[in-house]
C-alpha positions in Angstrom: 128.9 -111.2 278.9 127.3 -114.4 279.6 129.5 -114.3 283.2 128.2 -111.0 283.8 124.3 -112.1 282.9 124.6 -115.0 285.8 125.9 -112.3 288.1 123.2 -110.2 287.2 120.8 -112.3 287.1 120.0 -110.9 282.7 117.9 -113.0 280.8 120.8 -114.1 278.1 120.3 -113.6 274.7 124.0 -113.8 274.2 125.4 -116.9 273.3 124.2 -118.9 270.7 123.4 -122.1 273.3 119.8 -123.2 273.2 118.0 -123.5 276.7 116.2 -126.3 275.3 117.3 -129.7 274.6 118.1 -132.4 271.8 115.5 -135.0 270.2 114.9 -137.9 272.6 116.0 -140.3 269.4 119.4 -139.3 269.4 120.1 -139.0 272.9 118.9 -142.6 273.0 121.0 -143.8 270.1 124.0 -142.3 272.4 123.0 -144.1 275.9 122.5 -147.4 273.9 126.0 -147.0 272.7 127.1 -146.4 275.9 125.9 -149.5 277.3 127.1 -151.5 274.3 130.0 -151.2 275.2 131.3 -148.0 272.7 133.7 -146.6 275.2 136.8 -146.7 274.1 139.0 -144.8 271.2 136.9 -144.7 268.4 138.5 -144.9 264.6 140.8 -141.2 264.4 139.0 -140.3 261.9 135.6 -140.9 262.4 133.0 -144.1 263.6 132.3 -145.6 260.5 128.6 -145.5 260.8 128.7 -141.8 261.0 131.2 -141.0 258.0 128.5 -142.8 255.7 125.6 -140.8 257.5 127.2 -137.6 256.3 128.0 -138.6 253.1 124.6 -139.5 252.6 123.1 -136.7 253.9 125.8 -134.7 251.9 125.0 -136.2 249.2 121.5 -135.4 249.5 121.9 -131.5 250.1 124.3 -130.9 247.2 123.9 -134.0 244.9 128.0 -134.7 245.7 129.1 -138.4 246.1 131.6 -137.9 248.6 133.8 -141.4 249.7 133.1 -141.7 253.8 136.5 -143.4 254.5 138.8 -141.0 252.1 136.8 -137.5 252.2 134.8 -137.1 255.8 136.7 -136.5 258.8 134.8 -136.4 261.6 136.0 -133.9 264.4 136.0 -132.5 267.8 133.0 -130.3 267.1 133.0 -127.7 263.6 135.3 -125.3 265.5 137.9 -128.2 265.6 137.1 -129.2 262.0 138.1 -125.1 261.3 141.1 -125.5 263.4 142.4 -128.8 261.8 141.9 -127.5 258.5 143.7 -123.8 259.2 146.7 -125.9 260.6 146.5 -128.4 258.2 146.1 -126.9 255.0 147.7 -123.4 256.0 151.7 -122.4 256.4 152.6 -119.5 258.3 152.7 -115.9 255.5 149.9 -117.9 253.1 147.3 -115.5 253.0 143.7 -115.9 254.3 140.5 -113.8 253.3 138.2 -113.2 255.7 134.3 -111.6 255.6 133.8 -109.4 258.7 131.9 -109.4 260.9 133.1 -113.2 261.8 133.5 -116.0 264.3 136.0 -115.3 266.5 137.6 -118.7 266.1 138.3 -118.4 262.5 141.3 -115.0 263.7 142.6 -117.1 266.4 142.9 -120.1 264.5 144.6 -118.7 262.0 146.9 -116.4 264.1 148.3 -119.7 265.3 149.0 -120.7 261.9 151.0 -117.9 261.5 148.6 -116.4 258.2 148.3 -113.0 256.9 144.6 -112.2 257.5 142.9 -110.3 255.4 139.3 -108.9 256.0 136.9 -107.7 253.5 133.9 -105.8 255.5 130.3 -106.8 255.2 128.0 -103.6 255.4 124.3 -103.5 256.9 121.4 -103.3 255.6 122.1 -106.6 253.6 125.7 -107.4 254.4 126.3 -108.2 250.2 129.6 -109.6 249.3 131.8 -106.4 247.6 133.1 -108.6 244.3 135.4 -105.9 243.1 136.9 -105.4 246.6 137.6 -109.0 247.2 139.0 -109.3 243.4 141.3 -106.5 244.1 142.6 -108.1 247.2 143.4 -111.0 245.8 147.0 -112.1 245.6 149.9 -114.1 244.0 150.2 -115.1 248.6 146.3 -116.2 248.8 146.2 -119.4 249.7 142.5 -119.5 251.0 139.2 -117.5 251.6 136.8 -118.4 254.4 133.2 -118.3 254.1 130.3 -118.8 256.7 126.9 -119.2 255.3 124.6 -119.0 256.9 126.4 -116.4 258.2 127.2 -115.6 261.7 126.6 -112.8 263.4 124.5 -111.4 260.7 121.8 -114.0 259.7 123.1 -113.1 255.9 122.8 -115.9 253.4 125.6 -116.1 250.9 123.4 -116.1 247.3 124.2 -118.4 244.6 125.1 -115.5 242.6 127.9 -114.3 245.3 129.2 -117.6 245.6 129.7 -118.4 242.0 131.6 -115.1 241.6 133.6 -116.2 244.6 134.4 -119.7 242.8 135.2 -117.9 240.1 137.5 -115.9 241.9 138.9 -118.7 243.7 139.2 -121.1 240.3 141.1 -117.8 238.2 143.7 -117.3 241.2 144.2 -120.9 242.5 142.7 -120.4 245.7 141.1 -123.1 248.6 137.8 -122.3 249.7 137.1 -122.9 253.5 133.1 -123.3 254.0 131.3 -123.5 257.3 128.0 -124.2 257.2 127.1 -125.1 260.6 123.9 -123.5 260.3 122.7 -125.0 256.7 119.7 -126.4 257.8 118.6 -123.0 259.7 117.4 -121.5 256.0 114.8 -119.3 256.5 114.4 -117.4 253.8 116.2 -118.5 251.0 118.0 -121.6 249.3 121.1 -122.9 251.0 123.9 -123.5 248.8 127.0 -125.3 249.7 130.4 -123.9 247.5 131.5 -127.2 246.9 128.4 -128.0 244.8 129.0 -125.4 242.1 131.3 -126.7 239.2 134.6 -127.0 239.8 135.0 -126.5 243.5 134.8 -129.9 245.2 138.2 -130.6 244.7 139.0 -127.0 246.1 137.2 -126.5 248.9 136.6 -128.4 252.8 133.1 -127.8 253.6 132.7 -127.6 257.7 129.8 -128.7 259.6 128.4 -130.3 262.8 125.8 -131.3 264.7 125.3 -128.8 267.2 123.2 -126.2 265.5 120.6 -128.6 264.0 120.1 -130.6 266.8 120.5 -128.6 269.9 123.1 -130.4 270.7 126.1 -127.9 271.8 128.0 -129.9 274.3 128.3 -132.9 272.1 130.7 -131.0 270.0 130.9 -133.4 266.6 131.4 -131.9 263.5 133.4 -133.0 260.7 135.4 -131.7 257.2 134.5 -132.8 254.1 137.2 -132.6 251.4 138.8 -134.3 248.4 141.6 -136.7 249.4 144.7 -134.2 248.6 142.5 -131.9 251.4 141.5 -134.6 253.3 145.5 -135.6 253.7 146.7 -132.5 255.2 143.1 -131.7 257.7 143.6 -135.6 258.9 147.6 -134.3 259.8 146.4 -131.6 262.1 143.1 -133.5 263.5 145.3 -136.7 264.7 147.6 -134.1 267.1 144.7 -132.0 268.2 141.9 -134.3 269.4 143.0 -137.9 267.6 139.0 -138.9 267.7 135.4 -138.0 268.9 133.4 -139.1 271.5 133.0 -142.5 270.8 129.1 -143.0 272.5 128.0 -139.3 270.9 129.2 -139.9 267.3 127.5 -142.9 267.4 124.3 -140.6 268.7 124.9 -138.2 265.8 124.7 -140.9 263.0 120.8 -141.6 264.0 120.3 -137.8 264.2 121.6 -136.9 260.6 119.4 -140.2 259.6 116.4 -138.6 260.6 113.6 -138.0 258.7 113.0 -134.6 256.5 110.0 -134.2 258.4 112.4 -133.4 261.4 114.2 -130.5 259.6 111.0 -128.8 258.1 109.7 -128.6 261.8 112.6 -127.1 263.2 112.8 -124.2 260.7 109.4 -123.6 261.1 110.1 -123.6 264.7 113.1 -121.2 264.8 110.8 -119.0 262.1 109.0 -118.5 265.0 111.0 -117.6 267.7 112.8 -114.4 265.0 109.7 -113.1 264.7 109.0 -112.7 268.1 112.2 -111.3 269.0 112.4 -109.0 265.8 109.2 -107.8 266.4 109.6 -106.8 270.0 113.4 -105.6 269.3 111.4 -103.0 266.5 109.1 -102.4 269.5 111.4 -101.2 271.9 113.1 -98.8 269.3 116.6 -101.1 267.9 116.8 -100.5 264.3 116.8 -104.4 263.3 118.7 -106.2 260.3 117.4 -109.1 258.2 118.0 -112.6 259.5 117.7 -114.7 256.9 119.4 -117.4 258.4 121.3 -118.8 261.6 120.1 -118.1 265.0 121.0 -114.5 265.3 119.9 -111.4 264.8 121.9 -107.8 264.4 120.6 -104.5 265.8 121.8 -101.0 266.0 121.6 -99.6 269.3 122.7 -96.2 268.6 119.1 -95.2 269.6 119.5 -95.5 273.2 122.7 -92.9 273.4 125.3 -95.3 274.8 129.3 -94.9 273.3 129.6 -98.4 271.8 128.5 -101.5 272.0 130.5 -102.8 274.6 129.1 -100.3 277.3 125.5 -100.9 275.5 125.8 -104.3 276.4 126.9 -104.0 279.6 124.2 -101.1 280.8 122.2 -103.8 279.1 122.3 -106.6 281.5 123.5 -104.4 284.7 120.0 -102.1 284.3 117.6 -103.7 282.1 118.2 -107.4 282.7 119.2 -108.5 279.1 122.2 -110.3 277.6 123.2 -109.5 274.2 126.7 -109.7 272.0 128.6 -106.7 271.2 129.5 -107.0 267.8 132.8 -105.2 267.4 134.6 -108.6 269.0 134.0 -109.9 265.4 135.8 -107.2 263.3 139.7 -107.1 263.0 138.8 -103.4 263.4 136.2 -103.3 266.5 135.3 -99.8 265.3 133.3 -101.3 262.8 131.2 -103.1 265.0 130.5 -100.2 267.6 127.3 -99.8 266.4 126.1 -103.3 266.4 125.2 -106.2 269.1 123.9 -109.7 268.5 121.2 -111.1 270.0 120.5 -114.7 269.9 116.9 -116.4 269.6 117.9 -119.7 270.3 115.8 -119.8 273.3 112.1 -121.1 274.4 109.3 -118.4 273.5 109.0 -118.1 277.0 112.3 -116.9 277.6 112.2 -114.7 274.4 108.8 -113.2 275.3 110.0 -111.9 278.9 113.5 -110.3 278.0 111.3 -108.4 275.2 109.3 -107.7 277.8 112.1 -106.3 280.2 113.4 -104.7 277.4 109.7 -102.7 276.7 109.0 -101.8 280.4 113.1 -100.4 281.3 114.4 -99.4 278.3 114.9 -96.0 277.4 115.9 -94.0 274.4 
């Protein structure tokens, strides 16, 4: 989609890639490290500047004391911190629960592990977790279950009471918990909770994040894996044959970002606070029926107003004839019929940018 936006000249609202860039601060802190002198082979496991800075800022958001040598593994960006964990924790037949809709990494990455995927379907409005279905699916064979709060496509936050009926779940059946939480500080309308911080599942679970979402910082890709040391073990086996380290100069650029002050945070939520409602509004405008972001940078819609099939060919009338980029949704279901109804749209983008393809939607789009 985003290939077919360039050719088209669409106004992308696709991928979740901001069009505006990273605090000056932490782009600095990377430059300075690059002319120190911090070009070769870092630690494997992470700089050890920046596996304290996320134990202290972990430690700050859940109240966990976490060891930065023994329990953080810094990584090639969160999606390799989900692929060193799936390969390193996960034996081909274990079985894996998934929440659909979800990020398409999390299938892949487990297909090459060789796991037996399960999915449990999130349904709009609200996207709630269905406790008795994932109790029932539970097995003797599950060996994990995979969470993403904030959630992405749908903007859902996981509540706390969802997630301690997960844990308790997950602590009844001997069961890992895989948490990404890329989008943690993009909270908008409720508490985030990590899964690790409720009793009893630190030592089961490897919470996933990085520093891409929170800083506008996609290309950098660091991200890391927090996990007790028996976790830690197998995630560090996988992480040395994938990538063996991070970009020396960048994680050194990451440890001032996740040192910056809360002041920074507050201003970027209210920022991204405003950019939804400009695209939620204008999407209600134009005639989508809208679903409630509550977190991420994402938004759902149905676009079964408009008449098209699916959501593929929605998305591609889309940017061919009214100049917008969007998601279609069913590429995050193991079943895309689920998803036909659905496309993402992303406000990660400068008002300006969001103002105009609401704009192009309002003037060319028809139902």
């Amino acid at each position: 989609m985003s290939m077919l936006a360039i050719k088209h000249g669409a106004i992308s609202l696709g991928q979740g890639c901001p069009n505006f860039d990273g605090p000056e601060f932490v782009k600095e802190a990377a430059i300075q490290a690059i002319r120190d002198g911090k070009n070769q082979y870092p630690r494997g496991f992470g700089v050890p500047e920046l596996n304290v800075a996320i134990a202290e800022r972990f430690m700050k958001d859940t109240g966990l004391i976490v060891d930065p040598d023994k329990e953080v593994t810094v990584t090639t960006g969160c999606t390799e911190a989900i692929a060193a964990t799936v390969l390193g924790l996960i034996n081909p037949g274990d079985e894996v629960i998934l929440f659909a809709p979800f990020y398409d990494s999390y299938n892949a990455t487990l297909s090459m592990a060789g796991a037996n995927i399960k999915s449990i379907t999130l349904h709009p409005p609200d996207f709630a977790v269905p406790i008795e279905e994932l109790k029932s699916i539970i097995s003797k064979n599950t060996r994990a279950v995979l969470i993403n709060t904030p959630h992405n496509p749908t903007g859902k936050m996981f509540t706390r009471e969802e997630l301690s009926t997960i844990a308790s779940v997950c602590i009844k059946n001997d069961v890992l918990v895989f948490s990404d939480e890329v989008y943690d500080k993009l909270a908008f309308d409720m508490e985030h909770i990590s899964i690790a911080s409720l009793p009893g599942m630190f030592e089961r679970t490897v919470t996933m994040n990085s520093l891409a979402k929170s800083f506008s910082l996609t290309g950098w890709k660091v991200g890391w894996a927090i996990a007790p040391v028996h976790l830690t073990w197998g995630v560090r086996q996988a992480h040395t044959f994938i990538t063996f380290s991070t970009s020396n100069p960048l994680q050194c650029g990451a440890t001032a970002a996740l040192r910056a002050p809360d002041s920074y945070f507050v201003e970027l939520k209210k920022d991204y606070i405003a950019k939804r409602a400009i695209l939620v509004e204008g999407l209600k405008s134009v005639g989508f029926k809208v679903f409630p972001s509550n977190g991420t940078f994402f938004v759902l819609a149905d676009h079964t107003p408009f008449g098209l099939e699916n959501d593929v060919a929605f998305c591609e009338y889309l940017i061919k004839e009214i100049g917008v980029a969007a998601i279609p949704s069913s590429v995050f279901y193991l079943n895309p019929e689920e998803g036909k109804n659905l496309v993402r749209f992303t406000f990660s983008k400068d008002e300006e940018t969001l103002m105009a393809a609401v704009q192009r939607m309002k003037e060319r789009l028809r139902k």
